[in-house]
N, C-alpha and C positions, 0 to 999 in steps of 0.2 A: 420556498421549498414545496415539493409535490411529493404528496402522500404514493405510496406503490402498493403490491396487494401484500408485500411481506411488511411485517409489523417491524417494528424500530427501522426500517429503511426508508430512506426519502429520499429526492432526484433534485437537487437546484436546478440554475434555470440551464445551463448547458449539459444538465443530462449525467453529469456525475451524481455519483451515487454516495449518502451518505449516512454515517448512523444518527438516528433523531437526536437530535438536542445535545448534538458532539460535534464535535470537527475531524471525529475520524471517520475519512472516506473509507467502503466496502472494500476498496482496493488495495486498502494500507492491511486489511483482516486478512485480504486471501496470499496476500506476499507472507506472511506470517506463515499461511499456512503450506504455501506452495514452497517456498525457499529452503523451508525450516523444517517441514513435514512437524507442525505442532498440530494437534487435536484442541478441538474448544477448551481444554480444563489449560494445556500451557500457554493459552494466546491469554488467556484472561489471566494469568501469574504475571504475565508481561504488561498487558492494558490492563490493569486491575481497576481504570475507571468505568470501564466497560462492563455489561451486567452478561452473565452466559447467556440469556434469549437475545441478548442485543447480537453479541458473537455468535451463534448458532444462525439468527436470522438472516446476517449479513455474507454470510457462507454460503446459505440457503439460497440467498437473493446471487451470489455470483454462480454456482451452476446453473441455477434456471437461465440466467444470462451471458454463460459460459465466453459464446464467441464474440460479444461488444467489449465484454469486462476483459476479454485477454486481448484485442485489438486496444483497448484502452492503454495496458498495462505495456503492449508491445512501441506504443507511439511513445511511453511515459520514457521507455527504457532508451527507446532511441533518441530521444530526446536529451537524456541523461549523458546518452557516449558523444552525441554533438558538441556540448558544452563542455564535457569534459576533455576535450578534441582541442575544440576552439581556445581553452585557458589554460591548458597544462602547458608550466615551464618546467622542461624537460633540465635545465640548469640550476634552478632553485632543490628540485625532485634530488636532483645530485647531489647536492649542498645538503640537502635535510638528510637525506640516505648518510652519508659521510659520517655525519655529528651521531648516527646511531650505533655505528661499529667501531669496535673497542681498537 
């Protein structure tokens, strides 16, 4: 991991970003905060292993890096509707749907 100039932030080796000595990426902090519209005090109610300068930093560290960190988030997502494209059985989806209405 490579140290960045924000404090608890760090970059492995392909450049994601993550908070020190965790395995939560910066990425997972600002979906928190972009989805959910949480402030540092409800994201650390939720990651409660997370320290507030760790949360603060990591917010800090994705604006100053705004447009990789949302180009990141834009590949994660698209990424997400592919697989979810590629495996969804639309007949099973029916079958579970079914078993929930009375």
């Amino acid at each position: 991991m490579v140290a960045t100039a924000w404090p608890f932030v760090e970059l492995n080796e392909v450049g994601v970003a993550f908070v020190h000595g965790t395995t939560t990426k910066v990425l997972e902090i600002a979906e928190c905060h972009l989805a959910y519209h949480w402030d540092a005090d409800q994201i650390h109610q939720q990651l409660s292993g997370l320290t507030l300068p760790q949360i603060h930093a990591a917010l800090g560290y994705y604006y100053e890096n705004k447009p990789e960190c949302d180009r990141q988030l834009q590949t994660s997502h698209d990424r997400a509707f592919e697989l979810r494209r590629e495996f969804e059985n639309p007949d099973l989806l029916k079958k579970l749907r079914s078993k929930l209405t009375p």
